[in-house]
C-alpha positions as CSV (number, residue, x, y, z in Angstrom):
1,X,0.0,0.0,0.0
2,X,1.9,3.3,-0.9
3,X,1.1,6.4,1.8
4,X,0.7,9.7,0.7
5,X,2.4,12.4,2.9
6,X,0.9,15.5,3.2
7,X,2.5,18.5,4.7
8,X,0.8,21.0,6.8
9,X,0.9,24.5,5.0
10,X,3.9,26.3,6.5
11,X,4.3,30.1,8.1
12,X,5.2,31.7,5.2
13,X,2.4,29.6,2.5
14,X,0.3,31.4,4.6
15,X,1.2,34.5,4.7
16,X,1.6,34.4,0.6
17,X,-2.4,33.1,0.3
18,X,-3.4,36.1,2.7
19,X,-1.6,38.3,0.6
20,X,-3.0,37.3,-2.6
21,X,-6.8,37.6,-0.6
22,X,-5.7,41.1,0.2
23,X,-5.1,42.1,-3.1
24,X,-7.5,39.6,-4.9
25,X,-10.3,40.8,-3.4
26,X,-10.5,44.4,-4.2
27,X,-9.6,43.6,-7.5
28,X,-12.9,41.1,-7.9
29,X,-14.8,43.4,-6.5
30,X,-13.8,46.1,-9.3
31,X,-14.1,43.6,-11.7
32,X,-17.6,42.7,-11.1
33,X,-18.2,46.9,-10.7
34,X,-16.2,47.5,-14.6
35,X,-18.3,44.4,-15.8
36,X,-21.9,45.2,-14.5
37,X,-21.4,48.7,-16.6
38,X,-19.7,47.5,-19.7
39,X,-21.8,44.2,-20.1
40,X,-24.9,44.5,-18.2
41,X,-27.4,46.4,-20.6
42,X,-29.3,47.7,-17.6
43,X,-26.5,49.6,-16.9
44,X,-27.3,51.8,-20.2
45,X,-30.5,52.2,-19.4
46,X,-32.1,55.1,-18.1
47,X,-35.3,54.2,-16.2
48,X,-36.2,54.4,-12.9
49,X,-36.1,50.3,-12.2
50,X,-32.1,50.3,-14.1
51,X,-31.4,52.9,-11.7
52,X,-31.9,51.4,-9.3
53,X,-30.4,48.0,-9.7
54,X,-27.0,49.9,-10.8
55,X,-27.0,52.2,-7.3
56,X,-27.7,48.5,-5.3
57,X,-25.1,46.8,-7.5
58,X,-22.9,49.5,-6.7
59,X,-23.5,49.9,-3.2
60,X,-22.7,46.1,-2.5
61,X,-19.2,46.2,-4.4
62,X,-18.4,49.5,-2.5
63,X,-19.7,47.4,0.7
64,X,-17.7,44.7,-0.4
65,X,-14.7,47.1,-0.4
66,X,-15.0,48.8,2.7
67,X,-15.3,45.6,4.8
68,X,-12.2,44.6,3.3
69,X,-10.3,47.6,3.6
70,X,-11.6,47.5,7.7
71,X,-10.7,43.8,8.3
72,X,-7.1,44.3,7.2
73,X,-6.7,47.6,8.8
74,X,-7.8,45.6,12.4
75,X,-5.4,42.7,11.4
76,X,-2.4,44.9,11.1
77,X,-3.6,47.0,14.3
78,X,-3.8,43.9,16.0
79,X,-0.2,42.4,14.3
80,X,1.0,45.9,16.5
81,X,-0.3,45.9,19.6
82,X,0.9,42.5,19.8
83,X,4.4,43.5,19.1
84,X,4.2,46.6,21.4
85,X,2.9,44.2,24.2
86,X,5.8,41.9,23.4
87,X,8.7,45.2,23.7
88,X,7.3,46.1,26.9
89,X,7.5,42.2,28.3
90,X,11.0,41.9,27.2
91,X,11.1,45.4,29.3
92,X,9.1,44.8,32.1
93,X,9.7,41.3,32.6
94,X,6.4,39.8,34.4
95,X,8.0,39.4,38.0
96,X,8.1,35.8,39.6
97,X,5.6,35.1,42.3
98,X,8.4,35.4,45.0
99,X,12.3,36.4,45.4
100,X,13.8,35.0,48.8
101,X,10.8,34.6,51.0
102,X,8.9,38.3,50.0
103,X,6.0,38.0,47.3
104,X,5.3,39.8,44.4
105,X,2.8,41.8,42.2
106,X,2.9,44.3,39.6
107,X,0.8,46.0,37.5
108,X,0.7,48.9,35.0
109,X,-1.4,51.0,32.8
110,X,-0.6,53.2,29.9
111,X,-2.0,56.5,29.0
112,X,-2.0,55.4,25.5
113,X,-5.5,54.3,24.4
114,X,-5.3,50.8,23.2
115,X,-1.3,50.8,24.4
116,X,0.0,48.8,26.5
117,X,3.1,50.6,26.4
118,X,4.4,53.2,28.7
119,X,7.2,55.3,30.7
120,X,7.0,53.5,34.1
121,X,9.5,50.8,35.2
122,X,10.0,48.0,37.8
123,X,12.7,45.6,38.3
124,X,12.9,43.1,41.7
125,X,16.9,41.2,41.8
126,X,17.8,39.2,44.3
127,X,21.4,39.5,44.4
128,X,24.5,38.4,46.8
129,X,24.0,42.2,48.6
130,X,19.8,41.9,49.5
131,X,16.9,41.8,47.1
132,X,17.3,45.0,45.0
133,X,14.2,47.3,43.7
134,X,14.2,49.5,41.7
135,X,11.0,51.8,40.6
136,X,11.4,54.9,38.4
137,X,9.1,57.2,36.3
138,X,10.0,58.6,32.7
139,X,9.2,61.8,32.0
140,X,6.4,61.4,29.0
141,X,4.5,58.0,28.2
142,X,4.1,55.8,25.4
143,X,6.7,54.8,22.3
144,X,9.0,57.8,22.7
145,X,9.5,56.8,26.7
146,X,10.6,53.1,25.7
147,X,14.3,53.4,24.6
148,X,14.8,56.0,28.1
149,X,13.2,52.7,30.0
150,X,15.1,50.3,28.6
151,X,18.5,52.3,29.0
152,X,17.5,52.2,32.7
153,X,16.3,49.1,33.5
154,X,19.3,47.6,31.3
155,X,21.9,49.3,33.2
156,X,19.7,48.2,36.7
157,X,19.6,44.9,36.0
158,X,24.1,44.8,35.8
159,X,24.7,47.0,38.4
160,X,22.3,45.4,40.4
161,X,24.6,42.5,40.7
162,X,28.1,43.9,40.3
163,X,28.0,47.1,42.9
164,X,27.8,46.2,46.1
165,X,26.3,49.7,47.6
166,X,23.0,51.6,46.5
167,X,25.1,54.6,45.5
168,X,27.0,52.7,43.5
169,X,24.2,51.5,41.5
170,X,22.5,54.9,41.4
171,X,25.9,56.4,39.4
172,X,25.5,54.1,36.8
173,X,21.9,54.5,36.6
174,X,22.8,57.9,35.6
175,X,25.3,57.6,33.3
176,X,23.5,54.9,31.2
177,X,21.1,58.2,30.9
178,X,23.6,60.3,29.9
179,X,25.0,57.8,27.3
180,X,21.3,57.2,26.1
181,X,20.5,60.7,25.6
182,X,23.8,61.8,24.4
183,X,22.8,58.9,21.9
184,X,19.4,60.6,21.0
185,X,21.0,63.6,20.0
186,X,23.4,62.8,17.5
187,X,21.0,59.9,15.8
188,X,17.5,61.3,16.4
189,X,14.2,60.1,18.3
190,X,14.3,56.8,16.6
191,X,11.3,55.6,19.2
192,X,9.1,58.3,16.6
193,X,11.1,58.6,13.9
194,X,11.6,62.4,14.0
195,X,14.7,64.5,15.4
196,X,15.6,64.7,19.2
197,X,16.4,68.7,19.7
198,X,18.8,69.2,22.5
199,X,16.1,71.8,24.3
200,X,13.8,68.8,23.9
201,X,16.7,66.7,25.6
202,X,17.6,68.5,28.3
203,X,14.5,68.5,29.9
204,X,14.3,64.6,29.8
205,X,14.8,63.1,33.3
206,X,13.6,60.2,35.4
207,X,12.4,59.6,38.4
208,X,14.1,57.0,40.4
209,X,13.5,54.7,43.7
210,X,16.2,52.3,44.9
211,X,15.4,50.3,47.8
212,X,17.8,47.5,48.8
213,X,16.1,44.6,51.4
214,X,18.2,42.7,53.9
215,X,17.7,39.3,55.5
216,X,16.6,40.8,58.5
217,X,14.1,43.1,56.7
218,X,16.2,45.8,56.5
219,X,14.9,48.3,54.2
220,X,18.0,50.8,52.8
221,X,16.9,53.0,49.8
222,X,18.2,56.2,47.5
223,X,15.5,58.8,46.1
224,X,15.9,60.7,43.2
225,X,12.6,62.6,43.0
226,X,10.0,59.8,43.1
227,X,7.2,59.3,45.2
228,X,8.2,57.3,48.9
229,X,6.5,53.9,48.8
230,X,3.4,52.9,51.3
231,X,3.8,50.6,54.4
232,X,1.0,48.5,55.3
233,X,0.6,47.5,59.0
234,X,-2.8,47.2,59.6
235,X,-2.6,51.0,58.1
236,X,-1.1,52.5,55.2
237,X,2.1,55.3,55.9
238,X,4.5,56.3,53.9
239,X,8.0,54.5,54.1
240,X,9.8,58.2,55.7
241,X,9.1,61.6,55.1
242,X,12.4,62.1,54.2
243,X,13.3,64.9,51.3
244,X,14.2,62.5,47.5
245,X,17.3,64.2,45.3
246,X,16.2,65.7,42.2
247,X,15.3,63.7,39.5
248,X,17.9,61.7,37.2
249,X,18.8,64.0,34.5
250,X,17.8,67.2,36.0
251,X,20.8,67.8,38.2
252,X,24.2,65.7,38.4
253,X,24.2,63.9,41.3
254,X,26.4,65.1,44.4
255,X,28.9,63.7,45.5
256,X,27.4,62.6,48.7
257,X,25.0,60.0,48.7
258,X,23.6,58.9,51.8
259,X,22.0,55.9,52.0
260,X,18.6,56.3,54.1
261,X,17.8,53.9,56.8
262,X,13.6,53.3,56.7
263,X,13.7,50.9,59.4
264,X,12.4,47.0,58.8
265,X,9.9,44.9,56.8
266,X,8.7,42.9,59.1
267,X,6.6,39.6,58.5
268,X,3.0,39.9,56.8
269,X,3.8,43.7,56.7
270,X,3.4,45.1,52.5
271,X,5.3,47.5,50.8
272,X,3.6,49.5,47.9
273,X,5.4,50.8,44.9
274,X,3.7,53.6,42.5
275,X,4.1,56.1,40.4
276,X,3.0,59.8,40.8
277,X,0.4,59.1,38.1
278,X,-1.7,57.0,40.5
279,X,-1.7,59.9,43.1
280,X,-2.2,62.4,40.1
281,X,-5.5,60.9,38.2
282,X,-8.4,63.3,39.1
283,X,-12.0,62.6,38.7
284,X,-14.5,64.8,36.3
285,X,-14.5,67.2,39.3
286,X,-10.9,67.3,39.3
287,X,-10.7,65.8,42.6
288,X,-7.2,63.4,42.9
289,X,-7.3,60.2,43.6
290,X,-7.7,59.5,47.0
291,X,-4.3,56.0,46.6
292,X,-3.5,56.5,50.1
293,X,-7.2,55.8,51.6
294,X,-7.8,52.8,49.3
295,X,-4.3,51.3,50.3
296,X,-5.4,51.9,54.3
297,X,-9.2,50.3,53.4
298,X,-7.3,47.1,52.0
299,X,-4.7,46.8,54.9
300,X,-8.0,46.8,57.0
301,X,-7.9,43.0,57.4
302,X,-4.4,40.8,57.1
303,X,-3.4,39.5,55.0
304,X,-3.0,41.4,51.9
305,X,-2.9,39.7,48.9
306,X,-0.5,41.4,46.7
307,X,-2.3,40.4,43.6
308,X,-5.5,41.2,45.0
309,X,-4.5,44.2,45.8
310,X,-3.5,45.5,42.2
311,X,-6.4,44.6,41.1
312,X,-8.7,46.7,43.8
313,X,-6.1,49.4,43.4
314,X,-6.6,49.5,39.8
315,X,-10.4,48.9,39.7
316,X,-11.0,52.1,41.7
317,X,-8.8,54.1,40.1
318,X,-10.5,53.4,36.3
319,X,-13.6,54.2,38.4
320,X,-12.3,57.4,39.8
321,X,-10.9,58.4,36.8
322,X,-14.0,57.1,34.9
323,X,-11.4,55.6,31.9
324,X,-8.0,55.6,31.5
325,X,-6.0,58.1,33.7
326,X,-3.7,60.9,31.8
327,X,-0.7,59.6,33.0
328,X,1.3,56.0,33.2
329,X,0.4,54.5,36.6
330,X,2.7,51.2,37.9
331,X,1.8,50.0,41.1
332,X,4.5,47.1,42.5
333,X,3.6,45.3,45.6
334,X,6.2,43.6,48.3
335,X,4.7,41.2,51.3
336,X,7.2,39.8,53.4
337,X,6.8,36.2,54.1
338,X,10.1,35.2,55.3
339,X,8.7,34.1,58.6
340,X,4.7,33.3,58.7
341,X,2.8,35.2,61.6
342,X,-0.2,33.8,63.3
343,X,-2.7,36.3,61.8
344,X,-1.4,35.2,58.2
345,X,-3.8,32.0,56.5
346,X,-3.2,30.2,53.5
347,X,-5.0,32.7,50.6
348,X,-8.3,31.6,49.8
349,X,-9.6,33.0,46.1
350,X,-12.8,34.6,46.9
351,X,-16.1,33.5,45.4
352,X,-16.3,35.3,42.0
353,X,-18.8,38.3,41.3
354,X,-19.8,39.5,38.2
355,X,-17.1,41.6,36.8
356,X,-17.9,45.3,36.3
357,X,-16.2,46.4,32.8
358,X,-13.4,47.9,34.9
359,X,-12.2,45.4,36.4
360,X,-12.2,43.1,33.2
361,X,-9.7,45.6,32.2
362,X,-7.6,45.3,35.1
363,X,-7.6,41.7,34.8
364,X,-6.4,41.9,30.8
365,X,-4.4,44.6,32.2
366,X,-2.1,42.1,34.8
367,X,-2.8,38.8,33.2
368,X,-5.0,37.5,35.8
């Protein structure tokens, strides 16, 4: 008995046959229209009954056409937004669930209608010094803030590992700014395609939190102009009160760099991340939203789910904000379970409720 082999249609057969449908089509479509009015003798005619058999002919090929035209203009917006989505993975790396006893959750939001881009960033290494975080804020949002973040987050992610003090990481923070920048003027805004003057440039800067986490919960950390993190203790504080450096990029950085002592992260207690454009979102009334009063309402009763609580956080502020906020908002969360307490239980999923069309968002939003 002789077999026949068949072989599945590869990649790029594929892509040839959706090709030739992309330009087959309109041109059968034009056809039929060129053929109706050469060949069809009701198209010479003039009565009332002709006329109106050539305007329905001619509606249904310009139908016909317009379809098309829609489908492949939503197939390549789609073919983008899935590239975007996958640039800002390979820069915000989805975090693991936990890095040396403290668990994790992060979440973001662009400013960019139908984007999933942005200028916010979030890294969490553990390395041989502590686990290292780092959480900064580009000025701008969307493509043109991309290359900035990934100059940053690159030069994090080495000097994470190789420097063994905060300040020393900070330094190269900022030249890996300087080198980026100095790169953008002398080749262009290549995020947008159009030059990068050098007024443009010199008001670029980033916002930048660098908190290093001990064994013991030690929490060390090195602000340059970004919002101190919450602590939740049954409450929600903030971290210190302590005055942050000017932003990366603004100012050189003196010579001097202090590390700042915040104290300890002790078991079941959370640490919350942000940037500025959570605390910054206003309401139709232009009221702001109210981050630090949701964060206390969800450190009401231990513990806190750290995924559970991006997803309230983020639910009231697309309420508040009633749509997508003006700015970039990232939220990180960090719960300490090094050493269980008595009041921390085993997380339980709650019972599901129907979703309102917010928090379907938020859900597509964190992949949860």
């Amino acid at each position: 008995m002789i077999r026949i082999k068949t072989r599945a249609p590869c990649r790029a057969e594929r892509q040839g046959a959706r090709r030739v449908l992309t330009l087959g089509l309109p041109t059968v479509w034009g056809a039929v229209a060129i053929t109706y009015k050469l060949a069809c003798p009701l198209a010479t005619q003039d009565s009332m009954g002709a006329r109106i058999v050539s305007s329905a002919v001619f509606f249904a090929v310009g139908t016909g056409l317009i379809l098309h035209v829609r489908r492949a203009l939503l197939r390549e917006l789609r073919q983008v937004r899935e590239v975007a989505g996958a640039a800002q993975n390979v820069l915000l790396r989805p975090l693991p669930p936990r890095v040396e006893g403290l668990t994790l959750a992060a979440g973001r939001l662009s400013a960019s209608r139908g984007a999933s881009v942005g200028g916010d960033l979030y890294e969490v290494a553990a390395t041989d010094h502590g686990v290292r975080v780092v959480m900064g804020d580009v000025r701008g949002h969307g493509l043109a803030a991309m290359g900035t973040v990934a100059a940053v987050l690159g030069s994090f992610r080495e000097a994470a590992h190789d420097e063994p003090e905060l300040p020393l990481v900070l330094r190269r923070l900022e030249r890996a700014l300087a080198r980026h920048l100095h790169e953008r003027s002398r080749t262009g805004d290549t995020a947008i395609g159009t030059p990068a003057p050098d007024s443009a440039l010199a008001e670029e800067f980033v916002t930048v939190l660098l908190l290093e986490i001990a064994k013991d919960g030690g929490i060390s950390a090195l602000n340059c102009g970004h919002p101190w993190p919450h602590l939740l203790s049954g409450t929600a504080r903030h971290l210190t009160d302590s005055e942050p450096l000017p932003p990366l990029g603004s100012f050189p950085l003196p010579a001097d760099l202090p590390v700042l002592d915040c104290g300890r992260l002790l078991p079941g207690e959370v640490l919350v991340l942000y940037t500025d454009g959570m605390e910054d979102a206003r309401d139709a009334a232009g009221t702001f939203f109210p981050l630090r009063a949701v964060l206390a309402e969800a450190a009401r009763v231990p513990p806190v789910s750290p995924q559970g609580l991006i997803r309230a956080v983020y639910a009231e502020l697309l309420r508040h904000s009633e749509g997508l906020p003006s700015d970039d908002t990232a939220l990180l969360v960090l719960r300490n379970d090094r050493k269980r307490v008595p009041l921390q239980q085993p997380e339980e999923e709650p019972e599901p409720e129907p979703e309102h069309e917010s928090e379907r968002h938020v859900r597509s939003m964190t992949g949860r």
